[in-house]
N, C-alpha and C positions, 0 to 999 in steps of 0.2 A: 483672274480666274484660272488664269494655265497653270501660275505657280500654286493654285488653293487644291487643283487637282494632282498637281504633283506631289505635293506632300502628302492626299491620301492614299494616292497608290503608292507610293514607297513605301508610310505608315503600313497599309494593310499588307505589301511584301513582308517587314521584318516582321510583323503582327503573327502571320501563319509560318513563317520562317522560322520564327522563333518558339511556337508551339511543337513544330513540326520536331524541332529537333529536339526539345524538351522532351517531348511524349516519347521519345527515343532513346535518350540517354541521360534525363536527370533521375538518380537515382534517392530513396529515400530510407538514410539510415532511423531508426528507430531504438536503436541498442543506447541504453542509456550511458552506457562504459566509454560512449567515443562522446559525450560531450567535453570529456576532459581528456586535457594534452599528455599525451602517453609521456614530455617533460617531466612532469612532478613525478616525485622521488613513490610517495606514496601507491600513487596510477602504476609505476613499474613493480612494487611490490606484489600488485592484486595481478596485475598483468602474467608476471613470474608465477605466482599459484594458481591463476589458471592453467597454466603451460603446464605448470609438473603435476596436478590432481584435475582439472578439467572445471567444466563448470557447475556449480553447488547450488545457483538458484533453480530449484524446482519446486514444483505444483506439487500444496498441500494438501492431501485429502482427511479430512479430521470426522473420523467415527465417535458420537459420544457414548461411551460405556458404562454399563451398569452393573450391580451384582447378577443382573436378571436376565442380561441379553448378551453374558460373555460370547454364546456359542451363535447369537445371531452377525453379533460383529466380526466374528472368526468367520463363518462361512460367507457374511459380506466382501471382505478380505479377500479371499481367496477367490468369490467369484468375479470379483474384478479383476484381479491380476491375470487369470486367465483369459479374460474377455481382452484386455489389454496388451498382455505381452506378444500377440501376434504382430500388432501391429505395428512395426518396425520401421514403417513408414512417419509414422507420425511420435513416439516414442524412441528414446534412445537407453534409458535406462527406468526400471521401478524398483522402490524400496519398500519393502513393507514389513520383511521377514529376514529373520539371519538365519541361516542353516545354522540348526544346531549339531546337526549330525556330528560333528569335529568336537562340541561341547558336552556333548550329552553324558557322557559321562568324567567332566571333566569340572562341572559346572562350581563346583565346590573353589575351584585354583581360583577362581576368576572373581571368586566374591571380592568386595571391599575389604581391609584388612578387618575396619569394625564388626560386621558383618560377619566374617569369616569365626572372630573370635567369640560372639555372640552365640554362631551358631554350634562351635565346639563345647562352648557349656550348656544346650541344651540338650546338645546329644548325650554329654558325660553325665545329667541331672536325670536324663530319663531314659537311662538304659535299662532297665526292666520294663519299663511302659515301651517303649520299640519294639524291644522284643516280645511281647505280649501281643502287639499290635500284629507284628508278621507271624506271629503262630496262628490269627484268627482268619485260617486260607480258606476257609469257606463256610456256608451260612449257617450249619451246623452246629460248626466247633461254633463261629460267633455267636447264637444263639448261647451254645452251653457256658461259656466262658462269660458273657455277659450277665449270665444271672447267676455263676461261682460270686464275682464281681460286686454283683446288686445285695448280693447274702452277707456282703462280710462288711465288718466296722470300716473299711478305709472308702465307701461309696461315701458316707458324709465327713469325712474330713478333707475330701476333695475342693479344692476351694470350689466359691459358685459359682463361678466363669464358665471355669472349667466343666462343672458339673452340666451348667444348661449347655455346653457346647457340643458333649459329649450325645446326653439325653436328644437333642435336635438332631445330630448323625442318627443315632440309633431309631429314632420314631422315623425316620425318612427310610433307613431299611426295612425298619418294621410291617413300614405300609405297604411298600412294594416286594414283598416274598413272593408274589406270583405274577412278578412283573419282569420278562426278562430286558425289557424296553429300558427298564432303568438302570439297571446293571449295566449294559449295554453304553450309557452317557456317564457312568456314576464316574465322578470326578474324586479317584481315594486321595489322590497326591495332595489337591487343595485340602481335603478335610481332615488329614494328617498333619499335614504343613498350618494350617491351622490352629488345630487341636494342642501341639506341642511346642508353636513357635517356632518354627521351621521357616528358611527361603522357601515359597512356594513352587514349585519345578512343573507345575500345571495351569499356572494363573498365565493370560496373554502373554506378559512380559517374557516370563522365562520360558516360553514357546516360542520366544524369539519373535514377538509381534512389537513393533514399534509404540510405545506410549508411555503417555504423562506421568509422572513421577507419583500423581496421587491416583493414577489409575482410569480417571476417569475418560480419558481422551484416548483414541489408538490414531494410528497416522498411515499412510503411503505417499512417499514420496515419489514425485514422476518426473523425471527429467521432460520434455517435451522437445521436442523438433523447434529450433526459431528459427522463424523467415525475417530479418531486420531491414528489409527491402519495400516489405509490406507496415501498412499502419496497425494492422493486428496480426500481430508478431505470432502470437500463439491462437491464433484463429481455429483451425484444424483441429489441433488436439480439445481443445479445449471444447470443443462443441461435441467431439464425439467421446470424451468421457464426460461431457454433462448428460448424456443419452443416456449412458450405461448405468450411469447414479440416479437416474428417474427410473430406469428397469427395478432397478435393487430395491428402491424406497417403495415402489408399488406391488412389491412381493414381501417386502416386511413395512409396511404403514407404522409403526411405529419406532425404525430406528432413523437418526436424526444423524444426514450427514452432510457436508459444507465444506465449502474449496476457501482454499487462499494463500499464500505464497507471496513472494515478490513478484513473480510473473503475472500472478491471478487480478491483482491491484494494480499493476500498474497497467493490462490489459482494460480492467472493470472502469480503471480512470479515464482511457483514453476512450473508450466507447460512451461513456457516460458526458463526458466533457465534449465530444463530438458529437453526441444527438443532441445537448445543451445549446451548442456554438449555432448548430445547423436551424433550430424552431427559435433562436435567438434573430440568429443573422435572418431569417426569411420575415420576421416579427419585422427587424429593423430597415429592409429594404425596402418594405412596403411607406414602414412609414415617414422611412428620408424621401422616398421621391413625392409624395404625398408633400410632406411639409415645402419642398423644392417647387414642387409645382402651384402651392398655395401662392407662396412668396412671389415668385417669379411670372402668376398668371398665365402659365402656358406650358405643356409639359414638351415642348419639346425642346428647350434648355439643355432640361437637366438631362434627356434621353443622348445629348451631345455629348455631355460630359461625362456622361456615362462611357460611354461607348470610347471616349480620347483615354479615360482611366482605364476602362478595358485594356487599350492599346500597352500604356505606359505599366502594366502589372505583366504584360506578356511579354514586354522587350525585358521587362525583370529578370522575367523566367529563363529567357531565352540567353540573360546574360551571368545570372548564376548558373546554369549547365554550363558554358562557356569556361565560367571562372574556378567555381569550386565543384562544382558537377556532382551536388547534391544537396539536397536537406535534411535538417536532423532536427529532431522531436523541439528544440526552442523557434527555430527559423520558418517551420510549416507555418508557421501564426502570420507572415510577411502580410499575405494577403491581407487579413483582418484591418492588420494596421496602416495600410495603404489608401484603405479604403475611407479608413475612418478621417486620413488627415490628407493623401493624396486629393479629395476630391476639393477642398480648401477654393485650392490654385484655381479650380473651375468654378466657384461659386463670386470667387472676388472680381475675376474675368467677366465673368456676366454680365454682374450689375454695373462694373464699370461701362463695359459696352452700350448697357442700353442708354445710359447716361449719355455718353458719345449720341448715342445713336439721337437723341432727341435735340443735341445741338445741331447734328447734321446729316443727315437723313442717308446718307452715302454710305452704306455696310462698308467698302472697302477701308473711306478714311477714317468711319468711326474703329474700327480695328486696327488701324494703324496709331490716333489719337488712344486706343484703349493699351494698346503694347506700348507707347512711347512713353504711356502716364503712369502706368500698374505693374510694367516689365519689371525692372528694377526693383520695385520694394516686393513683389514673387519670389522674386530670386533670392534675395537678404532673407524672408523668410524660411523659404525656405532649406538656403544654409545655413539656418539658425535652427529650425527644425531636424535637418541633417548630423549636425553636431552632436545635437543627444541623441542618436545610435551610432555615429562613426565613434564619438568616444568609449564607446564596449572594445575597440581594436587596442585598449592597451588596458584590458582589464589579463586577468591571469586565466579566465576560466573560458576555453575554447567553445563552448554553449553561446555563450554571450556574444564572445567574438563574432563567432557566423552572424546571428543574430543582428547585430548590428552591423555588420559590410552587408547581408541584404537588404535590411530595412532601408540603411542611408542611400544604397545604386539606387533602391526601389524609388526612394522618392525624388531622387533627380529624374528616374524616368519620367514618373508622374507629373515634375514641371515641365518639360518638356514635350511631353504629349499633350498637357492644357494650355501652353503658348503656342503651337504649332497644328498639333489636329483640330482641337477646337476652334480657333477662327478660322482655321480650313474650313471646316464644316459649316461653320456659322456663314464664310462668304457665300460657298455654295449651297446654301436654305435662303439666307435672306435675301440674297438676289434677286430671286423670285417673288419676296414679300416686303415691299418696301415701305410697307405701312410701319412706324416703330409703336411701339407698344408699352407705357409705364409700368413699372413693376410696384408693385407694395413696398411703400416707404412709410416710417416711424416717427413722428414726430419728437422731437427733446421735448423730455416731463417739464412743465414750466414752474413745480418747484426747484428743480437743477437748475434752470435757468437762473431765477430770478432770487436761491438762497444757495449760491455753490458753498459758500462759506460751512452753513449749516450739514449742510449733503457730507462736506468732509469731515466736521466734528460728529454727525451721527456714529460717520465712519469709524473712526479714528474709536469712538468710546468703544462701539460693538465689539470691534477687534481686541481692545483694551481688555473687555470682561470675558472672552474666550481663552487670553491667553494663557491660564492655569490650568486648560483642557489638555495643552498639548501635551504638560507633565504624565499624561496619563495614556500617551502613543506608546504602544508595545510591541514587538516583533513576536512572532509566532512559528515556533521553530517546529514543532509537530505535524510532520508531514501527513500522519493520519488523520488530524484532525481538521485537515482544508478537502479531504474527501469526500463525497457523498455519503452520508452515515445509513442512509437507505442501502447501501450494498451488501449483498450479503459476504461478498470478500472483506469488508472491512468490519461487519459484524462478527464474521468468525474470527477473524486476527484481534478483536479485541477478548473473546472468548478464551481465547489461547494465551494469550495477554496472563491472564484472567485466572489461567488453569496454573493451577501452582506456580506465577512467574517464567509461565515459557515464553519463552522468542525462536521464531522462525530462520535469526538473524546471531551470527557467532562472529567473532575472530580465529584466524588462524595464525599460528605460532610455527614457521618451520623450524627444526635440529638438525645437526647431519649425525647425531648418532642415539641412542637409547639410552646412554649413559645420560647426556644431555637434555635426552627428551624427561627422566625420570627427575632429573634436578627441577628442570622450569614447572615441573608438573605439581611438586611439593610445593611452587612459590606461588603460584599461580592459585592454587586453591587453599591459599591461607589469606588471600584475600575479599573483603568482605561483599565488593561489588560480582563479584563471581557466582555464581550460583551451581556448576559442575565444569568439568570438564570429560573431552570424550579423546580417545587416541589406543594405540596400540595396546598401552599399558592395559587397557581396561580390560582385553580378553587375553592377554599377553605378561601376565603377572612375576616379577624377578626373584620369588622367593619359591621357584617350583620343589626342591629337593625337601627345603623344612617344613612346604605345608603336604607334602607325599608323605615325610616320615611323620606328622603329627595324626594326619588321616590314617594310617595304616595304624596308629595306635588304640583309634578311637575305632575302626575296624575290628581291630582285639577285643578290644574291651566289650562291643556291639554281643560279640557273635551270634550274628543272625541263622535266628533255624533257616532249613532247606523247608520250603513251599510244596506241601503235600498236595495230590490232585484230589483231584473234589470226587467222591465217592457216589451212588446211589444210593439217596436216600427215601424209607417206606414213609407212609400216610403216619403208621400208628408212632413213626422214632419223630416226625415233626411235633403230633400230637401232646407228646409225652414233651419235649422241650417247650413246648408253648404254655403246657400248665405250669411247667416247674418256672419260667419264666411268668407268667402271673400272678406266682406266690410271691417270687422275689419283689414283684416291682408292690405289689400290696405293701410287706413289710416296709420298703425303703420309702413308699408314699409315708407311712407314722413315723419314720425318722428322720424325712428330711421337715414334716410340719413342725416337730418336735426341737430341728436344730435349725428354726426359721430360713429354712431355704425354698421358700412360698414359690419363686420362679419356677421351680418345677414341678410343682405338685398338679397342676393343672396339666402340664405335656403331660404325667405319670398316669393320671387319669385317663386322658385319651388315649394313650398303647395299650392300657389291659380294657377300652372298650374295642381297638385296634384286634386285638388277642381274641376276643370272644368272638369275634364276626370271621376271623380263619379258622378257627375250630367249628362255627357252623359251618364253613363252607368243607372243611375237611370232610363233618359229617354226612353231607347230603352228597356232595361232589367229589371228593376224594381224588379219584383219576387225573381228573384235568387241573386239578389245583396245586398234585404233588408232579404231575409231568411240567408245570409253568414253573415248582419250586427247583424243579433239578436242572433244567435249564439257566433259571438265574443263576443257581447253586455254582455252574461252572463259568458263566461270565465272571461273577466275583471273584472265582479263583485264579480266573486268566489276568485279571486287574490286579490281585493283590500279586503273582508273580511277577507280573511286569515290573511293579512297583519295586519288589526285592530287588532285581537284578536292576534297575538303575539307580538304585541308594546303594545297592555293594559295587557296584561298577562305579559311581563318586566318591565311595568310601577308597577306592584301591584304584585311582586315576594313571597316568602315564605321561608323563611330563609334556608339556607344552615349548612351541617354539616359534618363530616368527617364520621359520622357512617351510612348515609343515601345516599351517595354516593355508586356510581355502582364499586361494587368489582374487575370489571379490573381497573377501573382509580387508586383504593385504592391500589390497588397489585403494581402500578409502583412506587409508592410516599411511603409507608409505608410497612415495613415489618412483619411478623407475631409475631417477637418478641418486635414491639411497636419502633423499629427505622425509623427516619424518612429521606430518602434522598433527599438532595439538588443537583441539578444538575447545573455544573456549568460550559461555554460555552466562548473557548476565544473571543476574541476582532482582532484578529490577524491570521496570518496561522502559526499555531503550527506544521508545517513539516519543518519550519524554526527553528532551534536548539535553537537560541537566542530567541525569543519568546515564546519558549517549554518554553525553562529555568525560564524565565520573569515568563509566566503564572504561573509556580508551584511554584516558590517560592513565590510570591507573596500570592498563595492563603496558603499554608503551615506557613505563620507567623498567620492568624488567626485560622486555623487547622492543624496541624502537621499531622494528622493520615490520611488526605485527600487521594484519593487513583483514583485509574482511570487504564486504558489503556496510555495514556503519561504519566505517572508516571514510571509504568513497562518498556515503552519504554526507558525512559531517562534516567531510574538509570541501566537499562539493557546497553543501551550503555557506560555510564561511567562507570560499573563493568568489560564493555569487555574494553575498550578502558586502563584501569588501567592493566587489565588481558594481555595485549598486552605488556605493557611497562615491566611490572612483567615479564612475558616469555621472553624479548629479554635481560633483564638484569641478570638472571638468566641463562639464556642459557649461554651466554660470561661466565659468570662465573665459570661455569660447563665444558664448554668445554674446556677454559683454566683450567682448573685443571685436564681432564683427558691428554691434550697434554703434561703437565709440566710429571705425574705420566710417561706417556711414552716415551718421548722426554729427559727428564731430563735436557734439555738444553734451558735457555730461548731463543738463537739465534733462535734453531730450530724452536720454540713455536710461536715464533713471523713470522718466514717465513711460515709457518705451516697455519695461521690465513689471510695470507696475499688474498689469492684469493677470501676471503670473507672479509674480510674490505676492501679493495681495490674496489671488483665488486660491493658492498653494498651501496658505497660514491658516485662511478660512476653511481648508479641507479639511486640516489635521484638527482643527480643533472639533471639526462636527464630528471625524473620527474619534477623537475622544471621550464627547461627548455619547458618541452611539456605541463604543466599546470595540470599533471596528479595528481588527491589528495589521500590522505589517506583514507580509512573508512573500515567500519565494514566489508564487501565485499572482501575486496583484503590485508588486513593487513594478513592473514594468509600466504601469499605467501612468509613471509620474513621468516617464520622457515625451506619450502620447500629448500627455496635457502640456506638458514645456513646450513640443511641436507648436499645440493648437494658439496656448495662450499668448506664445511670445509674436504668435503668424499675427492675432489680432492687435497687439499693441504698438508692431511695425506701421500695421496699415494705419492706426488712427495718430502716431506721429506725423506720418507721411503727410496723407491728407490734411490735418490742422497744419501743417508749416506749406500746404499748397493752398489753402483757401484763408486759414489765418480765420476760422470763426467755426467755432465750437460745434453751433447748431447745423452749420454746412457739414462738417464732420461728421455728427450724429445721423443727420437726415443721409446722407449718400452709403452711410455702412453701418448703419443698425441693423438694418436685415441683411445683409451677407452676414456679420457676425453671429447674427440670430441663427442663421441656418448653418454656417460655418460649426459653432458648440453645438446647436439642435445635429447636429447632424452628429458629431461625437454622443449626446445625449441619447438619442435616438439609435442611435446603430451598437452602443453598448449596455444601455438602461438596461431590457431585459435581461444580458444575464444578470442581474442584481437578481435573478427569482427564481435561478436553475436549484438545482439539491447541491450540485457540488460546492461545495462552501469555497474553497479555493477562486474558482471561477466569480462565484456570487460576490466576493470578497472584491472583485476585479470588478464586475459590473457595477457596487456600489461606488468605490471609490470614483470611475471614471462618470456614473452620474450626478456624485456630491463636485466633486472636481470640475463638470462642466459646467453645473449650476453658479458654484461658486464663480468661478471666470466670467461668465456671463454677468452675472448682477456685478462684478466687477466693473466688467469693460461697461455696461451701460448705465451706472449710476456711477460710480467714480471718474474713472474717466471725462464724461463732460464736465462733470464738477470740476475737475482739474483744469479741461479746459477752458470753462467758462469762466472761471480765476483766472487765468496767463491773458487771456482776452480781455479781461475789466483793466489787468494791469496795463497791456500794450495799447488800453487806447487813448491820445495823448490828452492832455487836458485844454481846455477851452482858455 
């Protein structure tokens, strides 16, 4: 009794000792970049371009855009960035907008070459129409000019694009001549840029707002504050720009806006995967001690074992702060996994015990009978469970590594605390109670008994007609697709997906010079897996001198009138334009039905009923109608001079330079040390494996050292996916050599292994029968079940080569087995039913996986041994 109570208070010293110091200094990385060994060549690549440009994954804010709500997404925009940029605490950077101020009139250099040349022959095709355009400085003259215009033969030789293009500007000024509200918004640049085929220099993009290639999407990007110490790295930011984005949407209810990013995803995963784990695991504790307490008829067993697993998960903790002195986003999960096969050692302890206990009524010596019988094959177990995670310590990818030096200490703690605290406990409880108490015991099926023969050909054929399932085990390399598709982060990323082939996600290419950066830039975008690339060059063009002297020609040739101010004009000079404009549009109504251009005849009809309702209003109200017309009269004209002076200000630009450039633009393109990066954008959706693959290797034949976020992803998954085949190959190996060291017998060795090759073969084939795949998510659950399977198939060697009869074996550990997988069953089933598919994908397998072992170890198994028993019994 002195030594049962010494081992609790020691137990409970390290117990709070090792809390104590844990809650002190184990710290918890979360940054995905330290699961891999800053070793690989790669790692030091991304490493490197963090150091010289900073870090690129930031929170997407995706506004979707319409022809209708340009100006609600612009003041969206803007009112956030404002709402945000103060806050310097929780942001470090936002993008949403380039200053164009430096481009504004420059914006012609910068076009694409195609572009550029495209847009020299529209200018050179419609030099009279330009100029036409800016002589119409205000509503006036456009009135008069409009129906010179409408009067002459070239109205219907106009193609009819163009014709309805024209006619919809013109009825939209039409309508508003006493409107200075609209003048005031009226956008001439798009409907110019329109009109003649023009770069747009008014549309979001070339206002410098960030968006999708087809328009429909606009973007800000926000760096965010990360705390990688905490489990929601971007907690803060994140909750107080989702405030600001519920403000916005509830003062425009119909624009539609949505987060998502690498931060956003991989935050949405972890909070999603941890409310899962949490209404999982509370499902499952209920129901393991439920089932513990069935079996065992009394709950204060299992409240033992509890409490000794408590102990042996703390000396854990307390010995990874010690060792590695922290945890990283694969190794948080220790616990789970402790739990589910830690508690093993305590349920085989028990029933051994009560066993003891009913030969000899003595607590002390049935604990001493139950260590001297159970010690040793605890142990073989569980260094055979140990094995499959100590072997992650020589896989390549430092994720795994941790992962398995904690899990493996973990569960030597865990034996140790259930050979040591628990019959601690148990002397000190049963002392007091000496009455023992049978636990629920299983009778062997007396078809096993009495046709083992039969039991193993059932076997044997079942497995037989599964095995063409396994041909159809797949690995799942799609990291978006093991998500919770309920997210609204994964919903927008696949929107974005979606939007003209964007990705959130690029390579980077450094050069140490321009010369350099303009070669890789021509190679790089003659390939087809590419979709653009982005870099200096883009606002930074090397042909400044011959597209100054082609513009200054096309400037000649322009020569744009000087923009006259907008005059007062009387009731009776509107009056008198509105009829002569009436007649015009009458005539051109019988010429354009005449030369089947039906499109307009119906707009033509509506402006001259447009026309008759201002000349009533001229008549009756006169005053107020030409005081609204002279005020519009001079916004229009403020708008078309604006317009002049930055089409002749990009007609007649002034060369561009890299050092005269606005030090944010310079800061994203070139680094302090003179590197310059190339940003480089697939063609495809890179969450598709094959694609990934495509993209990188492609762009790695002309730079090997290229580096990115899909790079880290892709080589992180094939270091884990190699790291996986490494562990289960390894393991087999290991564990057959500790069963041979103990067993000494290959027959045994080979029965020994059987509940785990057996329930292993039967997994994958129901996997393939249910369509269930491999990935990065759920491939850890096969070392879980090597722990659980190979713990049960020690035990039932053990015992048949100590009692030498089948059914003694059956009857003494059918229910610790039962509760042994119920309890992996039980403590993982549920997540088989969370949203996250990753997770769900883990919860099935580890409950087909239990199942499978189970009906293994209890119909197999005695079949087996009911065989070796007919054989070893001698003849008469």
């Amino acid at each position: 009794m002195a030594k049962a109570l010494s081992i609790i208070f020691i137990s409970l010293l390290l117990t709070a000792g090792s809390l104590y110091y844990s809650y002190h200094h184990l710290k918890f990385d979360t940054d995905q970049d330290n699961l891999i060994s800053n070793s690989k060549d790669y790692q030091k690549n991304y490493k490197k371009f963090l150091k010289e440009f900073g870090d690129q994954e930031s929170i997407v804010v995706i506004f979707e855009a319409t022809a209708t709500n340009s100006d609600a997404v612009e003041q969206a925009l803007e009112a956030l960035n404002k709402t945000l940029l103060p806050r310097t605490d929780l942001y470090t950077s936002i993008d949403y907008k380039l200053d164009l101020s430096y481009f504004e009139q420059r914006f012609l250099l910068t076009l694409p070459k195609a572009d550029f040349e495209k847009t020299k022959e529209t200018l050179t095709q419609n030099t009279s129409l330009i100029r036409e355009a800016f002589g119409l400085s205000t509503l006036d003259s456009f009135l008069d000019k409009t129906t010179s215009f409408l009067s002459s033969p070239q109205a219907t030789t106009t193609n009819t694009q163009g014709l309805e293009d024209a006619t919809s500007f013109f009825t939209d000024v039409l309508k508003n001549l006493d409107k200075p509200d609209y003048f005031n918004k009226l956008d001439l640049g798009h409907m110019i840029a329109n009109f003649i085929d023009l770069p747009d220099v008014s549309s979001l993009s070339q206002k410098g707002y960030l968006v999708s290639g087809d328009g429909k999407l606009a973007f800000m990007q926000i760096m965010p504050k990360k705390d990688f110490s905490t489990m929601g790295v971007i907690d803060k930011p994140l909750a107080f720009l989702k405030e600001q984005i519920a403000l916005i949407q509830k003062q425009n209810p119909g624009l539609h806006i949505g987060l998502t990013g690498r931060p956003v995803l991989q935050h949405d995963e972890m909070k999603s995967t941890g409310t899962d784990s949490a209404s999982s695991g509370l499902i499952a504790f209920v129901g393991v001690f439920i089932l513990f307490a069935i079996f065992y008829r009394s709950g204060k067993g299992p409240v033992l074992a509890a409490i000794s697993l408590f102990m042996g998960i703390s000396w854990t903790l307390g010995f990874i702060t010690l060792t590695l002195g922290h945890l990283n986003l694969l190794s948080m999960v220790f616990a789970i996994i402790l739990i589910g096969l830690g508690l093993e050692y305590g349920v085989h302890f028990l029933f051994r015990y009560q066993t003891e206990r009913l030969k000899a009524p003595n607590p002390a010596s049935s604990i001493r009978s139950t260590l001297s019988s159970i010690g040793p094959t605890l142990a073989i177990s569980a260094l055979c469970s140990m094995s499959a995670f100590l072997s992650a310590l020589f896989t390549d990818f430092l994720g795994l590594k941790e992962l398995g030096f904690v899990a493996g200490a973990g569960l030597f703690f865990c034996l140790i605390s259930q050979i040591t605290v628990l019959p601690s406990l148990l002397l000190l409880t049963e002392s007091k109670n000496p009455k023992p108490f049978k636990p629920v015991h299983i009778p062997l099926f007396s078809g096993i008994k009495k046709y083992p023969k039969i039991s193993l050909l059932l076997f044997t054929l079942i497995t037989a007609a599964g095995v063409p399932f396994l041909l159809k085990i797949t690995f799942e390399h799609n990291l978006l697709n093991l998500q919770d598709p309920s997210l609204a982060s994964v919903q927008w990323e696949k929107k974005l997906v979606g939007a003209d082939g964007l990705s959130t996600w690029f390579l980077a290419s450094l050069t140490p010079s321009i010369e350099e950066l303009k070669k890789r830039t021509d190679v790089v975008n003659n390939i087809k897996s590419v979709k653009k690339t982005d870099s200096i060059l883009n606002i930074l063009p090397q042909n400044n001198s011959e597209r100054i002297a082609e513009l200054q020609n096309l400037s000649n040739q322009l020569q744009l009138p000087m923009v006259s101010a907008a005059n007062t004009v009387t009731a009776q000079n509107v009056m008198a334009l509105l009829e002569k404009l009436k007649t015009a549009l009458t005539g051109i109504q019988n010429r354009a039905f005449n030369a089947g251009y039906s499109g307009a005849i119906e707009a033509i009809e509506q402006n001259i009923a447009v026309i008759d309702t201002h000349l009533d209003t001229l008549k009756n109200d006169p005053e107020s109608f030409i005081k609204n017309f002279n005020e519009a009269n001079a916004l229009f004209n403020q708008k078309i001079n604006s317009l002049a002076n930055t089409f002749n200000g990009a007609l007649n630009p002034t060369s561009t330079s890299n050092t005269s450039l606005p030090p944010l633009v310079v800061k994203h393109y070139q680094s302090q040390s003179g590197q310059y990066a190339l940003y480089i954008y697939p063609s495809q959706d890179i969450w598709d494996p094959q694609n990934l693959k495509t993209f990188i290797e492609d762009i790695r034949k002309i730079d090997p050292l290229v580096t990115g976020a899909p790079i880290t992803v892709y080589e992180s998954a094939q270091l884990m996916e190699r790291g996986f085949l490494m562990i289960a190959g390894l393991t087999l190996v290991i564990v057959c050599t500790i069963l041979w060291v103990d067993l000494r017998k290959l027959g045994d060795c080979i029965i020994a292994i059987i509940p785990l090759a057996i329930g292993v073969l039967w997994l994958f084939m129901i996997m393939g029968i249910l369509g269930i795949r491999l990935s990065l998510a759920n491939f850890f659950a096969l070392p879980l079940l090597v722990g659980s399977a190979i713990d049960t198939g020690i035990h039932m060697v053990h015992h048949f080569k100590e009692t030498g009869s089948a059914e003694k074996t059956f009857y003494d550990l059918a229910t610790p087995i039962i509760l042994s997988l119920g309890t992996m069953l039980i403590g993982f089933g549920p997540l088989a039913f969370v949203h996250h598919r990753g997770l769900a994908s883990f919860g099935q397998i580890m409950t087909i996986g239990s199942l499978t072992c189970l009906v293994t170890s209890l119909i197999l198994m005695p079949a087996l041994f009911s065989l070796l028993q007919k054989k070893s019994v001698p003849k008469a």
